[in-house]
MARDREN-416304 format. One record per residue (C-alpha): z, y, x; residue in one letter. Coordinates in steps of 0.02 Angstrom, whole numbers, plus 50000, padded with zeros to 5 digits. Layout:
N
R      w      v      u  r
R      Z      Y      X  a
...
***
This chain:
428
R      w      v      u  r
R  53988  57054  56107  x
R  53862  56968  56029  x
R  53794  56878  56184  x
R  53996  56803  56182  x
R  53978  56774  56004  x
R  53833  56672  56024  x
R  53891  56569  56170  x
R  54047  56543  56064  x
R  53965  56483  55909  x
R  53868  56350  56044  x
R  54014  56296  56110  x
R  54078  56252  55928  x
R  53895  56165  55894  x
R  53925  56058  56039  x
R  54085  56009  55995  x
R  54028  55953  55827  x
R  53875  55857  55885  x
R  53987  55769  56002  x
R  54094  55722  55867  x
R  53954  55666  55768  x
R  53862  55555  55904  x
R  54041  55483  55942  x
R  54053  55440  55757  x
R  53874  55396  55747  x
R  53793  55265  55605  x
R  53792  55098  55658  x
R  53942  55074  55751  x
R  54087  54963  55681  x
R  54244  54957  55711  x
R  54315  54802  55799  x
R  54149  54755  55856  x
R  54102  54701  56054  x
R  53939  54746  56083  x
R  53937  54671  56258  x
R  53925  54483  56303  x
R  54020  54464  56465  x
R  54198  54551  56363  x
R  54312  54441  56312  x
R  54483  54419  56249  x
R  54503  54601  56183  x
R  54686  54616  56135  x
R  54758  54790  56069  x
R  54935  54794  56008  x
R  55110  54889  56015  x
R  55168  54843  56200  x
R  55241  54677  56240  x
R  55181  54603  56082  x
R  55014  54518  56059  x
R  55045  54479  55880  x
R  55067  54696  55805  x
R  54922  54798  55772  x
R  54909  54941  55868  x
R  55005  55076  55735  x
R  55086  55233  55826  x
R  55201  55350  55743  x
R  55145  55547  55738  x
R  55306  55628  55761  x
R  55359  55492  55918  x
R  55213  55402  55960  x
R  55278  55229  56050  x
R  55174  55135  56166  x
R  55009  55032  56122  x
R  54931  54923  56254  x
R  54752  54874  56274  x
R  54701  54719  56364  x
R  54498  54656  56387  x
R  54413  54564  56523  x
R  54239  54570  56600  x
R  54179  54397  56638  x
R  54046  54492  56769  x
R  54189  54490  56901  x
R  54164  54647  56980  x
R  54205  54839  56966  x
R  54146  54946  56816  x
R  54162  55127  56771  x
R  54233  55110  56594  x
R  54301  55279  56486  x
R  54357  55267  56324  x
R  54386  55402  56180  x
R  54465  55417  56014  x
R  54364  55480  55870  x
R  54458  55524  55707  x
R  54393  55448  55557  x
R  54431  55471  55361  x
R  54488  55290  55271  x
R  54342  55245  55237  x
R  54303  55237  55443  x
R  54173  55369  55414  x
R  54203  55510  55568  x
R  54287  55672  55520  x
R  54196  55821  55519  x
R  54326  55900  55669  x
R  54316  55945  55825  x
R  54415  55825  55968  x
R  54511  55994  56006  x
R  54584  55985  55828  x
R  54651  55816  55836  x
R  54661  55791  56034  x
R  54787  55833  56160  x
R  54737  55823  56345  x
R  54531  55733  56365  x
R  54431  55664  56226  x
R  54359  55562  56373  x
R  54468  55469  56475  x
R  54409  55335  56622  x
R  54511  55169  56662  x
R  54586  55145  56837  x
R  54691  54997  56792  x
R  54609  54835  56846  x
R  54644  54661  56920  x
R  54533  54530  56983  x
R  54582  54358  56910  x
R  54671  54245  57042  x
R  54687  54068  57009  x
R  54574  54050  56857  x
R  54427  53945  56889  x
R  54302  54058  56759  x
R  54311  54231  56867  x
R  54324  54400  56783  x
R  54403  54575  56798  x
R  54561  54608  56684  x
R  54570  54831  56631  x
R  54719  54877  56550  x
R  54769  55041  56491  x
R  54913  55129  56386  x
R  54877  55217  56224  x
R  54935  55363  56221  x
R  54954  55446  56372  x
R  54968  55589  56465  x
R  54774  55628  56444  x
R  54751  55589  56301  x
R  54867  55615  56141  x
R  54815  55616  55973  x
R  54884  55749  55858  x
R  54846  55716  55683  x
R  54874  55580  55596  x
R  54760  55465  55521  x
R  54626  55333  55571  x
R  54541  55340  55727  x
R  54392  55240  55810  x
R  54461  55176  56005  x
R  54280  55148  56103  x
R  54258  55101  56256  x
R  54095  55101  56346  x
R  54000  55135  56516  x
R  53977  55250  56641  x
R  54031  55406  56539  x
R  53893  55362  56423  x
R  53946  55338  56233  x
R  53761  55246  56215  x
R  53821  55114  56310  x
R  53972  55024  56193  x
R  54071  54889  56260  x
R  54184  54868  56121  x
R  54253  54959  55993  x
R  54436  54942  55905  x
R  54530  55034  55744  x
R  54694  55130  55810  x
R  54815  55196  55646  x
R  54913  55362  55676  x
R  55055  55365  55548  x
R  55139  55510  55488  x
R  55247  55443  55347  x
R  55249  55546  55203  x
R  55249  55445  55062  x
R  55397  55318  54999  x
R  55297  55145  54953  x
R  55389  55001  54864  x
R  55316  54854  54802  x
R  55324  54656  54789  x
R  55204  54490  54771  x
R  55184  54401  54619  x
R  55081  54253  54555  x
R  54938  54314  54440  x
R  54994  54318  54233  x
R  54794  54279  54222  x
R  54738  54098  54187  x
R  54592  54087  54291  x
R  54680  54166  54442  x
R  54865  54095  54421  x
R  54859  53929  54542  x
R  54732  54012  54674  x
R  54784  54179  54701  x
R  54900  54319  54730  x
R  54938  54501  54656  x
R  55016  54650  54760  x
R  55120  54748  54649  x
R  55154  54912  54719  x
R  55206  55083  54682  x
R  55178  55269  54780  x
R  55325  55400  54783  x
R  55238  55565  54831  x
R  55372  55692  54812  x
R  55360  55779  54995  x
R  55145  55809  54961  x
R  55051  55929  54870  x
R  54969  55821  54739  x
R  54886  55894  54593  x
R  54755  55765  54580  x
R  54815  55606  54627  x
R  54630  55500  54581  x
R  54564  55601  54708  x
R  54698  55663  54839  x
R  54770  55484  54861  x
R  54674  55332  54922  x
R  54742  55154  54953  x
R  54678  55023  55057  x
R  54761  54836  55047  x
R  54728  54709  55191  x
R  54744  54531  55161  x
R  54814  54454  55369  x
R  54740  54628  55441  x
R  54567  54568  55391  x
R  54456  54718  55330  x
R  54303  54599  55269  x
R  54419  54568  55108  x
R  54490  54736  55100  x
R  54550  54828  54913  x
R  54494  54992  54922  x
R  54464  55118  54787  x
R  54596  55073  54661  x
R  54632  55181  54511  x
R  54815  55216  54444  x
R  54898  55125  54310  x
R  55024  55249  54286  x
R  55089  55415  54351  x
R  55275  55458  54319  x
R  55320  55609  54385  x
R  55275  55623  54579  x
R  55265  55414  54573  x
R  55093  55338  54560  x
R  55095  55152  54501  x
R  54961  55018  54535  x
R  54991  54860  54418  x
R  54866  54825  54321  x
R  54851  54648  54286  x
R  54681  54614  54363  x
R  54696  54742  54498  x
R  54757  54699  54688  x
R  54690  54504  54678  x
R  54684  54408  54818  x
R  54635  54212  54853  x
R  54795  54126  54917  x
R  54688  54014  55028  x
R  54781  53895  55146  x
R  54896  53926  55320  x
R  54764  53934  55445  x
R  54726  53805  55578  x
R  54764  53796  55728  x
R  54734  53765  55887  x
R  54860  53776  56049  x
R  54726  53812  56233  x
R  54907  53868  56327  x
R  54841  53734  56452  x
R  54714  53655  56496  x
R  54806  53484  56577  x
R  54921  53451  56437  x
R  54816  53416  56288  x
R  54892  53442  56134  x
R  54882  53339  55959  x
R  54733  53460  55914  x
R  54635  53418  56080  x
R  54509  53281  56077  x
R  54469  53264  56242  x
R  54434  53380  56401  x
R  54307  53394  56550  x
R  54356  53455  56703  x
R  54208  53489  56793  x
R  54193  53608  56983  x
R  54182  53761  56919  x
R  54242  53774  56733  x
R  54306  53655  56576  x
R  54260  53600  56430  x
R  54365  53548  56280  x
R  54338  53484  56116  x
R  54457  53512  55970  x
R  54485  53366  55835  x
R  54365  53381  55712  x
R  54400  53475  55564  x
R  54366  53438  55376  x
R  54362  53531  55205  x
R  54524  53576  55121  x
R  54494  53635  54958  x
R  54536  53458  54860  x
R  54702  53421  54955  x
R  54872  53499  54911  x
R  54954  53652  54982  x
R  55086  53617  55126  x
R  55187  53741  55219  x
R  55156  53744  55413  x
R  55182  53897  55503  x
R  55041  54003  55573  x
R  55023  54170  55638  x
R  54903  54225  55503  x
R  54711  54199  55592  x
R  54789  54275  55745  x
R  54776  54239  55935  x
R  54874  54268  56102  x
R  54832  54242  56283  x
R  54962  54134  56337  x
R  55017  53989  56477  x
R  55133  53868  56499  x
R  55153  53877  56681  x
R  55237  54066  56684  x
R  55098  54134  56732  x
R  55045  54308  56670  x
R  54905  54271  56542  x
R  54807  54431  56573  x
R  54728  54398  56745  x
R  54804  54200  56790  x
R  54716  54122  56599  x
R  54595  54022  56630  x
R  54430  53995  56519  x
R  54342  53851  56430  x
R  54217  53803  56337  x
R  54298  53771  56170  x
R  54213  53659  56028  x
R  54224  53658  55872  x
R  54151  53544  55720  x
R  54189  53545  55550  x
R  54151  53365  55464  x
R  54009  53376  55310  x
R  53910  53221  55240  x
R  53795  53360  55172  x
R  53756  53529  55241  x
R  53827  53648  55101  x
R  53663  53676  55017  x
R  53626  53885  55025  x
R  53762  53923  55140  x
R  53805  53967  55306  x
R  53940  53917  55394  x
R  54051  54024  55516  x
R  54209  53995  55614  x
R  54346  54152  55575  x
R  54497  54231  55656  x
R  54536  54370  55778  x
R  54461  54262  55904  x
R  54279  54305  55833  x
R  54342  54493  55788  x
R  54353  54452  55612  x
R  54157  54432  55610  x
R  54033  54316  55560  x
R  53868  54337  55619  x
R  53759  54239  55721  x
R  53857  54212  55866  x
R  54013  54125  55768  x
R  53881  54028  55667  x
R  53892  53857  55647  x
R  53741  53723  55659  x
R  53731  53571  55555  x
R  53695  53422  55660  x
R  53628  53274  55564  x
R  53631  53142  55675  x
R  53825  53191  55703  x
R  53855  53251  55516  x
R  53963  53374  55582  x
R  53945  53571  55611  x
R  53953  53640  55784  x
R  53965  53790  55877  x
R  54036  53816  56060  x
R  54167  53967  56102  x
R  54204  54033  56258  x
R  54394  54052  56237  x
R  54548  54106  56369  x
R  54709  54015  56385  x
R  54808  54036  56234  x
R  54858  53985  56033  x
R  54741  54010  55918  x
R  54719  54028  55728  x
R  54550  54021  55635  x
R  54462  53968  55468  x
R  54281  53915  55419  x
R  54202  54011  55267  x
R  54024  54002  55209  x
R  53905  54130  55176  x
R  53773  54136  55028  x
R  53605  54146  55113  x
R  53540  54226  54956  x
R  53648  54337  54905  x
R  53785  54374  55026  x
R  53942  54438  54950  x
R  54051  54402  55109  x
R  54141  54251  55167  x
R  54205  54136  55055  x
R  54321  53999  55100  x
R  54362  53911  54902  x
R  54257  53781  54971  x
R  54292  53738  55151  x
R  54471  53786  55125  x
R  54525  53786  54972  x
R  54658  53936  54891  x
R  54834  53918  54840  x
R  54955  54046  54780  x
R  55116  53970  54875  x
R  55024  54019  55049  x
R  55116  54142  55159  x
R  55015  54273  55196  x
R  55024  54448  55251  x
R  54981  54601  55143  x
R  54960  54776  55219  x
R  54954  54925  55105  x
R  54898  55108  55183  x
R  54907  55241  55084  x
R  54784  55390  55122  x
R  54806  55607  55069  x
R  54695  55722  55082  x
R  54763  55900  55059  x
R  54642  56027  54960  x
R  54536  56086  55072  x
R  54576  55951  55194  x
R  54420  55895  55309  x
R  54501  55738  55353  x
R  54623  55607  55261  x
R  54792  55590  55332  x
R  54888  55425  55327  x
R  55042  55449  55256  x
R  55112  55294  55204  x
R  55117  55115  55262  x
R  55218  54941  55185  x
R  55195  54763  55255  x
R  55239  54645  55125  x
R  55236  54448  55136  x
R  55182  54312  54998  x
R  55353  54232  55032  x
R  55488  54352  55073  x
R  55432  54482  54957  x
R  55384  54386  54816  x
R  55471  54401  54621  x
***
């Protein structure tokens, strides 16, 4: 008996070191860690433009689409790793949140046919028949090589809602002076009637998303008031956002018919290269409405051609007009096309002779959205776009508001509640 004992209290140590070198420091969510992926798309099926949410009680269909510019045949797995909201892992074994594998390879590839940049399309279907989650909550997708969790390809944030919690709220333009032209408040209020809250500063945690972005993200927000089993959040400074400006855009859906935002194009043997009209800065001109999807992309084509493994590639560039480098700053192109990200690979150089910034983006047929921010070089305190953009509370944006519970005792934070609200529709 105690030979069994002690095999089964190793078999439980395993488990939870595998959970913890799944959930290991150092890995981020929404991050590709190698350089020949591209065009990473993950997404309720048959609609580029969702993010991949799945109900608990009927879990509907999420798609995941990348490509591997290496053109040729990998062995890539990927597992689901349950995290807390703040994207730190849970402390549970995969059996406890799992259904079927925690490791599951993927069979379904294509070779690209037509395109002139060559690469290998995977797709797989989230959930499945292997793998299932049970719980609900945040979980870490990662994908990597060769049955080895060391070797990341890319990683990507997968919500599991069980909806438990009633939220209602609105948009409103700032009562405060300094914020009432530039930005916009979310107003919003928690019914938590079907939980077991006794302690709601510490049981219930909100995050707000501004367009899906996380680098902006309102976390940690205290109550204003508690009536009953509602919890209120309207303080007057609380839930701020900068309004900024619809995003620009770009349409790559071909590479023969240039549109009003191409420049010019190079055809050249074996690949293309375009250049987009240059941009300039935005922050002293007025705020006009043109639709946008909200710094979002989607393969696309206008020859009716499926996108995932007919798209071609290019060389896409990009400058941003400046008399003057902005002195102390870095400067970074943004959207889902660079993961949300800026770091040296999205950065942009300042070319003098030119007086324009540059960088160079390998991008796949498709309609892009994107933004350029700058970055103190002293003090960083994320991006900031007042400058190259400019912020306006009339802008339609996108607000996402997840509510978190954690039951006492709970090792791991359910989601409970989610309400997409927009700056136009929803605003009083």
């Amino acid at each position: 008996m105690k030979k069994i004992s002690a095999l089964f209290n190793c078999f439980w140590l395993c488990l939870l070191i595998s959970v913890q070198v799944l959930g290991q420091g150092g890995v981020s969510p929404d991050h590709v860690y190698l350089p020949n992926i591209k065009s990473v798309k993950f997404n309720q099926a048959g609609d580029f433009l969702t993010v991949p949410v799945m109900g608990l009680s009927n879990p509907s269909g999420l798609e995941l689409n990348f490509d591997d510019l290496d053109n040729d045949v990998k062995s890539y797995f990927y597992t689901l790793v349950l995290c807390n909201q703040d994207w730190t892992p849970a402390q549970i074994s995969p059996i406890e949140y799992l259904k079927g594998f925690s490791e599951v390879p993927i069979r379904d590839y294509k070779f690209s046919s037509i395109a002139f940049q060559r690469y290998t399309h995977y797709a797989v279907s989230i959930p499945n028949r292997n793998c299932m989650p049970k719980r609900s909550g945040n979980y870490l997708l990662k994908v990597y090589l060769d049955s080895d969790t060391s070797k990341l390809a890319f990683t990507r944030r997968l919500f599991v809602l069980d909806n438990k919690a009633t939220i209602s709220g609105y948009i409103s333009q700032p009562v405060n002076p300094k914020f009432f032209n530039t930005h916009q408040k979310v107003n919003f209020a928690v019914n938590t009637q079907t939980l077991n809250v006794n302690n709601p500063f510490e049981q219930v945690k909100v995050v707000i998303l501004q367009n899906n972005r996380w680098d902006n993200a309102i976390k940690n927000i205290k109550p204003m008031f508690l009536k009953g089993t509602v919890i209120e959040y309207n303080a007057e400074n609380d839930c701020l956002f900068p309004g900024t400006k619809e995003w620009r855009w770009v349409d790559l859906r071909s590479f023969r018919l240039q549109t009003e935002r191409v420049q010019k194009s190079d055809y050249r043997r074996n690949g293309t290269d375009i250049w987009v009209v240059p941009d300039q800065e935005r922050s002293g001109t007025r705020y006009f409405y043109l639709k946008d999807i909200n710094g979002q992309y989607f393969p696309g084509t206008l020859d009716n051609t499926d996108p995932n493994y007919e798209g071609d590639y290019a060389a896409v560039h990009f400058t941003y007009a400046a008399e003057q480098p902005y002195a102390g700053f870095n400067m970074y192109i943004y959207g889902e096309m660079t993961n949300y990200e800026y770091n040296d690979q999205f950065k942009m150089r300042y070319n003098t002779a030119k007086g324009v910034y540059e960088t160079t983006l390998i991008l796949k047929q498709g309609y892009y959205n994107y933004m350029y921010g700058l970055v103190d070089q002293f003090n960083n305190q994320g991006l900031q776009m007042d400058l190259t953009e400019g912020d306006s509370w009339e802008t339609e944006n996108n607000y996402t508001i997840l509510v978190y519970y954690r039951a006492l005792g709970g090792r791991a934070d359910e989601l409970v509640g989610r309400l997409v609200l927009n700056s136009i529709i929803d605003r009083r």
